[in-house]
C-alpha positions in Angstrom: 65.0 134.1 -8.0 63.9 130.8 -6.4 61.3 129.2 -7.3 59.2 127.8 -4.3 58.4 123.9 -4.7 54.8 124.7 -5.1 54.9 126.7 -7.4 57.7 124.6 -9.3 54.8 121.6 -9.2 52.2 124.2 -10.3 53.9 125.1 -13.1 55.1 121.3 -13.8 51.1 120.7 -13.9 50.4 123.5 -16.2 53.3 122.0 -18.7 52.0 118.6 -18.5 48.8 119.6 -19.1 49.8 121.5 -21.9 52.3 118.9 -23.6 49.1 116.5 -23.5 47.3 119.4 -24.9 49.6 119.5 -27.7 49.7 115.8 -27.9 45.6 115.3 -28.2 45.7 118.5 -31.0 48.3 116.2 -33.4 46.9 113.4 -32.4 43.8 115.1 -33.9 45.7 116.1 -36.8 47.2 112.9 -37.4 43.8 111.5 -37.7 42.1 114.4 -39.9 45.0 113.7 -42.7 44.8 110.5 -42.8 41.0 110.9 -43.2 42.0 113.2 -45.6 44.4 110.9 -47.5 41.5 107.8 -47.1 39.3 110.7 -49.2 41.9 111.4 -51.5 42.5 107.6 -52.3 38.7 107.2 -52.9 38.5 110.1 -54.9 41.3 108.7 -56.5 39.7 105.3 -57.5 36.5 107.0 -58.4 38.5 109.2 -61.0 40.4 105.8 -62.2 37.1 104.4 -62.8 35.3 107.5 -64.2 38.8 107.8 -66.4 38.5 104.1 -67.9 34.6 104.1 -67.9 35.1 107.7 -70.1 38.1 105.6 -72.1 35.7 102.9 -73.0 32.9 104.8 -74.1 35.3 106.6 -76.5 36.4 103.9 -77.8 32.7 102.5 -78.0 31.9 105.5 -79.7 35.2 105.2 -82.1 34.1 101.7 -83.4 30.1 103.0 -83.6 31.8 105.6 -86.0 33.4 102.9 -87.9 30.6 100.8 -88.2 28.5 103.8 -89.3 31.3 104.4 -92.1 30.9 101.1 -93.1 27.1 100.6 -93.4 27.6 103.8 -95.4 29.5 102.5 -97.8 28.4 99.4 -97.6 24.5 101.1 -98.2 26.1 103.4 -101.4 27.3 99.7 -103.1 23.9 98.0 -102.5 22.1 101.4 -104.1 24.5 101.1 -106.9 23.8 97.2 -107.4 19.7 97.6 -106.5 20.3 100.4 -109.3 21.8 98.1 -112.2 19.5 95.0 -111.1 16.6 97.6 -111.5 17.6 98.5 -115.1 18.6 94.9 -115.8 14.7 93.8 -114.8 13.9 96.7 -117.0 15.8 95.3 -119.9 14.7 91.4 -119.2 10.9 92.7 -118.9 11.6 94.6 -121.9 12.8 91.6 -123.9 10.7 88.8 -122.5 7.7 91.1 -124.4 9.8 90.9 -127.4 10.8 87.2 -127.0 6.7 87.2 -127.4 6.1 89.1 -130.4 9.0 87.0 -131.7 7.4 84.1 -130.9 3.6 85.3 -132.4 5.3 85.9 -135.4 8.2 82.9 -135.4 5.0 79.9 -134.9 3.4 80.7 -138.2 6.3 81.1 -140.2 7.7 77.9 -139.2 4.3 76.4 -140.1 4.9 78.5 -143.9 8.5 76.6 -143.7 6.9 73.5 -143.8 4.2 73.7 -146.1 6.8 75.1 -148.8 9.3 72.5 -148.1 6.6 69.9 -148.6 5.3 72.0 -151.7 8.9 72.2 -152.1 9.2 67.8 -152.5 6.1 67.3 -153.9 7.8 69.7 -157.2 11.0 68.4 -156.7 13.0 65.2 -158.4 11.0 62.3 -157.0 13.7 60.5 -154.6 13.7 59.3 -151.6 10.2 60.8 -151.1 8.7 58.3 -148.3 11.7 59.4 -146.6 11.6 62.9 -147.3 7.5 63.1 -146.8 7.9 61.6 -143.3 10.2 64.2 -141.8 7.9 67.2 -143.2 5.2 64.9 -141.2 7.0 64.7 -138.2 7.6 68.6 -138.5 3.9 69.2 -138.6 3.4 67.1 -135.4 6.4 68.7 -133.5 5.0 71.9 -134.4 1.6 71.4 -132.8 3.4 69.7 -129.6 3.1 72.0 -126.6 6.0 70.7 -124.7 8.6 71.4 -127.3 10.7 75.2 -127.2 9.8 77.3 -130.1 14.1 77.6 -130.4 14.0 73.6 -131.0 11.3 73.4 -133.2 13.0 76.0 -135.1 16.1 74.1 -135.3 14.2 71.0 -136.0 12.8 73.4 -139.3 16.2 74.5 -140.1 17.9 71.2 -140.4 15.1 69.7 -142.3 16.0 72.4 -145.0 19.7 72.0 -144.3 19.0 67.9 -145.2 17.4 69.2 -148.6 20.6 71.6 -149.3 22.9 68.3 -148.9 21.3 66.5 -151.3 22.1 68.9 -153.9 25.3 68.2 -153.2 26.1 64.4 -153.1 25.4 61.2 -155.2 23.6 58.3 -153.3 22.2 55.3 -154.6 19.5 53.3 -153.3 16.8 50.5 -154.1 13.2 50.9 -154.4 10.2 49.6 -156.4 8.9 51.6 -159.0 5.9 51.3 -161.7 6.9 50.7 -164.9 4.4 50.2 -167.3 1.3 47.8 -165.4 3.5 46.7 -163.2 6.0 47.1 -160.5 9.8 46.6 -159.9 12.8 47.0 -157.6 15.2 48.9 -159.0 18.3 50.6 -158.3 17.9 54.1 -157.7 21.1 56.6 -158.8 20.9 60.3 -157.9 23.4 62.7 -159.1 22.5 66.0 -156.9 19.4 67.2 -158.4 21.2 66.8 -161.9 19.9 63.6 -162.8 17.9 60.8 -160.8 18.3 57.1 -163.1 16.9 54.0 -162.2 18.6 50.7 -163.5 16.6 47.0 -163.2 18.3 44.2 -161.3 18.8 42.5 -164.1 20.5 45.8 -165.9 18.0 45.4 -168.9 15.9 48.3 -167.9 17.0 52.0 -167.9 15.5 55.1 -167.4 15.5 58.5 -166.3 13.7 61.1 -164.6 12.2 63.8 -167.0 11.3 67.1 -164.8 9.6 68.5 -168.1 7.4 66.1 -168.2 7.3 64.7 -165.0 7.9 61.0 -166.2 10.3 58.1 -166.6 11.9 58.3 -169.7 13.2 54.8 -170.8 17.3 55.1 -171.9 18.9 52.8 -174.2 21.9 50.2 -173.6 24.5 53.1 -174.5 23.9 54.2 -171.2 24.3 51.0 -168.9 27.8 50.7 -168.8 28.1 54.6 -166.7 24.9 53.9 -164.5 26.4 50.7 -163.6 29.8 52.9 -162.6 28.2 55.5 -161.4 26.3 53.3 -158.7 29.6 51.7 -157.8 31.0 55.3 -157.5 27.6 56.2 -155.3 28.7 53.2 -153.0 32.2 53.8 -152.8 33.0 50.9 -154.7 34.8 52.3 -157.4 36.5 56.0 -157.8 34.8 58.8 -159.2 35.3 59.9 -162.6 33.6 61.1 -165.9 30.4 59.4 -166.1 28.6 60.0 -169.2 25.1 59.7 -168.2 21.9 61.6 -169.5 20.8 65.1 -168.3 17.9 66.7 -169.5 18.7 70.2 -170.1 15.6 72.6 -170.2 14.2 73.5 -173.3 13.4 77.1 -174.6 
């Protein structure tokens, strides 16, 4: 069957205008995927970022955790410490009151120390006693003395008693003057401990010794001048020790 040529041109029209049809539809198409993919790609980024934003805040939230661990251990220690400091207040407080009572009581005993070491001298073989006198004297004064520590007046006490301890315990010699008879003379002193204290003139005429009985000087005779002359060589290092034969007044029943 022939086709006329009009309607061959007809029909050509109709084709056109239904290729361009076709044409405008994927045209259309074309354009709604990629609006589509544009949307995808934002929704895309917006999920990145909602993704790292969610990331960080986990691991925000991660190293709040840790620091909360940490200020939790951290708040048991200072507990434990603010516990020990509290008891160790407890036990300062506790023994600062003591240290006070101590220290009510310590004050007049060490003022009973020194009147019994002067009572102490004043009964005791008479040597050395300006010597001996002034310390207990300059005990008295460091006891009244506000800015000295009750621990160094106390050890100021102590080895004022240790000093009378020694001198049982050593021989010394030394010069002084002493009264004899209406008048006085320098003499040489020689203590033996507390044993025996002798006295021996300058010249070496004039002996004596100490008699605690009687609390006096009791004149010796020449047997004895030899061995207090040796023994205040021996008291100076002079000579070497040895057997003295010197007299020592033994008490009496």
């Amino acid at each position: 069957m022939m086709i006329s040529p009009a309607k061959f041109g007809v029909l050509l029209m109709l084709l056109l205008a239904a290729c361009a049809a076709q044409a405008d539809k994927a045209d259309r198409v074309i354009e709604g995927e990629k609006a589509n993919t544009k949307l995808a790609a934002d929704s895309q980024q917006r999920i990145n970022k909602i993704s790292d934003k969610t990331q960080q805040l986990f691991q925000n939230f991660q190293l709040e955790l840790k620091r909360i661990d940490d200020l939790t251990l951290y708040n048991q220690q200072m507990k434990g410490q603010i516990s020990r400091q509290m008891t160790s207040i407890t036990d300062t407080t506790q023994a600062i009151d003591e240290v006070a009572i101590v220290e009510r009581q310590l004050s007049p005993l060490l003022h009973r120390m020194v009147d019994s070491l002067s009572t102490f001298i004043k009964l005791d073989v008479p040597f050395l006693l300006d010597e001996r006198f002034e310390r207990v004297a300059f005990l008295r004064h460091t006891l009244d003395r506000t800015d000295v520590t009750l621990a160094e007046k106390f050890r100021q006490v102590i080895e004022a008693y240790n000093v009378e301890v020694e001198y049982g315990n050593t021989i010394e010699s030394y010069r002084g003057n002493l009264n004899l008879g209406d008048r006085s003379r320098e003499v040489e002193f020689l203590r033996i401990g507390r044993v025996a204290l002798l006295y021996q003139s300058l010249d070496g005429n004039d002996l004596g010794a100490w008699n605690s009985d009687t609390h006096r000087w009791q004149p010796l005779d020449g047997r004895y001048r030899r061995d207090i002359r040796l023994g205040l060589k021996v008291a100076k290092k002079q000579a070497a020790p040895e057997l003295l034969l010197l007299p020592v007044l033994a008490p009496e029943s």
